[in-house]
Short mmCIF file of the C-alpha atoms (twelve columns), coordinates in Angstrom:
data_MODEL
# 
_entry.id   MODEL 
# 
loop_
_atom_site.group_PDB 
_atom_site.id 
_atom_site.type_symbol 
_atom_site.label_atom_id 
_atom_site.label_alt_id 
_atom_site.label_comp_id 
_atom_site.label_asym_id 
_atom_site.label_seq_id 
_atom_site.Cartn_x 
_atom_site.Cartn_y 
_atom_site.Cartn_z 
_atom_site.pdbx_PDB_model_num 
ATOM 1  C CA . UNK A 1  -26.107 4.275   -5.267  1 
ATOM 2  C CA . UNK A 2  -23.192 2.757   -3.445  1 
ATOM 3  C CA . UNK A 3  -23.935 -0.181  -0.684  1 
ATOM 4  C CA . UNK A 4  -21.470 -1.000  2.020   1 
ATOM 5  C CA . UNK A 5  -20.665 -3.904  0.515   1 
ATOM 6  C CA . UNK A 6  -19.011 -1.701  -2.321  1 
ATOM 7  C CA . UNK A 7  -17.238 0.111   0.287   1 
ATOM 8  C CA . UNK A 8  -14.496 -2.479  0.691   1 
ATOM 9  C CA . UNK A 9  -14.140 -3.236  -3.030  1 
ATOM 10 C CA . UNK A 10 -13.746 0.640   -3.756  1 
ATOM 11 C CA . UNK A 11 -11.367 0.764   -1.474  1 
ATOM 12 C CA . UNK A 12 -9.199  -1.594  -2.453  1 
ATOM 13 C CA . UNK A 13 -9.330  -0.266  -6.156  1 
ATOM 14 C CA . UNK A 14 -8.458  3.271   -4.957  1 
ATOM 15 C CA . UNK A 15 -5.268  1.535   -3.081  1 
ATOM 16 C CA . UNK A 16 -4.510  -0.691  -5.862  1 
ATOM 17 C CA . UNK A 17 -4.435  2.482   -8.436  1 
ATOM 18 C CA . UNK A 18 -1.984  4.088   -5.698  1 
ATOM 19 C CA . UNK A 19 0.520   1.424   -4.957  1 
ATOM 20 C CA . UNK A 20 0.629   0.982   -9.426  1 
ATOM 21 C CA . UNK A 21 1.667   4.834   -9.493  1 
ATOM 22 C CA . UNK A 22 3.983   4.156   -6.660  1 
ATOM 23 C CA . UNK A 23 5.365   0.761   -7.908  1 
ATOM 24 C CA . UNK A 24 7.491   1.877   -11.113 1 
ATOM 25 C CA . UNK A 25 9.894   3.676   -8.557  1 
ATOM 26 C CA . UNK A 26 9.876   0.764   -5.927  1 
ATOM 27 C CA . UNK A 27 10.843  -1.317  -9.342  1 
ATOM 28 C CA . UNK A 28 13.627  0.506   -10.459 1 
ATOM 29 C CA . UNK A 29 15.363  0.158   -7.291  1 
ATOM 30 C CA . UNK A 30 14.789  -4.012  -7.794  1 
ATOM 31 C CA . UNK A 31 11.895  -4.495  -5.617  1 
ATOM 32 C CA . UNK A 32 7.874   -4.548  -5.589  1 
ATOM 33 C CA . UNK A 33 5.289   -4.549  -3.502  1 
ATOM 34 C CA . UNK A 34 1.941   -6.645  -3.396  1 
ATOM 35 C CA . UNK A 35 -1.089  -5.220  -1.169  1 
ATOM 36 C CA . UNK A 36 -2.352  -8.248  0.876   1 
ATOM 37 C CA . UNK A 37 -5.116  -6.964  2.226   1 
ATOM 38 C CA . UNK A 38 -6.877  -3.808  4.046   1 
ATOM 39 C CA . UNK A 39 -8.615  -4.237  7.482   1 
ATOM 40 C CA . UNK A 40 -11.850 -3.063  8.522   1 
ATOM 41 C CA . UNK A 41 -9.883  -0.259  10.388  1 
ATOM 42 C CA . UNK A 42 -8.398  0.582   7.163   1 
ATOM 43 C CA . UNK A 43 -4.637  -0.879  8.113   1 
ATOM 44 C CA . UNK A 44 -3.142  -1.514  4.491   1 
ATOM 45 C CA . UNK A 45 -1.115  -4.436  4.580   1 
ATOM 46 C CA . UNK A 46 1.504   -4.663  2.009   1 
ATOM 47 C CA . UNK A 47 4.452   -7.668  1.424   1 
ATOM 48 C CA . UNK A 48 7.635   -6.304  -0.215  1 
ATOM 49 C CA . UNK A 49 9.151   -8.154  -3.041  1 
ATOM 50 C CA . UNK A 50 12.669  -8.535  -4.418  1 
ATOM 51 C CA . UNK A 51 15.570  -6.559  -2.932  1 
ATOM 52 C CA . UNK A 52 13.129  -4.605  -0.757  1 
ATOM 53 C CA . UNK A 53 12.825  -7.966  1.441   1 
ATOM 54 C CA . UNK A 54 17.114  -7.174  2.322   1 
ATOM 55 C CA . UNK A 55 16.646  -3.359  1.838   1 
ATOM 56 C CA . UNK A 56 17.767  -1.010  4.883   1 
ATOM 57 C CA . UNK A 57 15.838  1.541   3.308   1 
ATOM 58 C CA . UNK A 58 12.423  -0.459  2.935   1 
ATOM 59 C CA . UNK A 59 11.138  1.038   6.520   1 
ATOM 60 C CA . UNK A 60 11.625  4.239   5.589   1 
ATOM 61 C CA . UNK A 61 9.529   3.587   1.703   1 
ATOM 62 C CA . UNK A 62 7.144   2.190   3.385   1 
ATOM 63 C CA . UNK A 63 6.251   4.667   6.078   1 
ATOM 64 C CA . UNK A 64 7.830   7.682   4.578   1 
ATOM 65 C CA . UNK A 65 6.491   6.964   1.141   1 
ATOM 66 C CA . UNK A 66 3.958   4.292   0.582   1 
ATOM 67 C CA . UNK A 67 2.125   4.907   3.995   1 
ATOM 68 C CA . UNK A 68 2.258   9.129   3.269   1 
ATOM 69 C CA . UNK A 69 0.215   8.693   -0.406  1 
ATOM 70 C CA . UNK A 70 -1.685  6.551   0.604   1 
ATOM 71 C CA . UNK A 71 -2.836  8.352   3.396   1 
ATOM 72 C CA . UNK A 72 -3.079  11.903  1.727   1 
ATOM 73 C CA . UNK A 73 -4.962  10.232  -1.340  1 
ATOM 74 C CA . UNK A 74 -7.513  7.785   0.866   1 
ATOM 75 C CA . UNK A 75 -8.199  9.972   4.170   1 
ATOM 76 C CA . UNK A 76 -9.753  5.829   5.066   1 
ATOM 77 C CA . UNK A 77 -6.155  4.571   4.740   1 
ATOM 78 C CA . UNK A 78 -5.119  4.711   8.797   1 
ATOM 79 C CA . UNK A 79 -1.670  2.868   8.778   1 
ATOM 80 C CA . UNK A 80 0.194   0.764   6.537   1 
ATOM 81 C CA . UNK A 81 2.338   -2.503  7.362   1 
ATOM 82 C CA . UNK A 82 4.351   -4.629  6.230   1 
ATOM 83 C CA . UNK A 83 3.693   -8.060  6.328   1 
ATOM 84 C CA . UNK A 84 5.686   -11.217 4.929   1 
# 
């Protein structure tokens, strides 16, 4: 039987399995991404690595890509932001 306290280590495991799928794209373009930390509210927060610091595009990963699995995969994922 699950506890709350469980609840925010689960959570982070299901994100953490996410972001590695996601990562070996994000990699190949010369970046990465680390998750920092999820909020009670379930905000991800995520830093970008490498050229996705410099990267026009990064926005547009992270909201259009990163934010969208995440979201469709962990309906307690509410938003994710980047953070450096």
């Amino acid at each position: 039987m699950s506890t709350s306290s469980d609840q925010p280590h689960a959570l982070t495991a299901q994100v953490e399995r996410v972001l590695a799928a996601i990562r070996p794209s994000v990699q190949a373009d010369g970046g990465d991404l680390e998750l920092v930390d999820i909020t009670e509210t379930g905000e991800v927060r995520i830093r970008l690595l490498g050229a996705c610091i410099e990267c026009p595009s990064a926005d547009m990963t992270l909201k259009g890509g990163i934010e969208q699995n995440l979201k469709t995969l962990i309906p307690e994922v509410t938003s994710v932001v980047a953070v450096s």
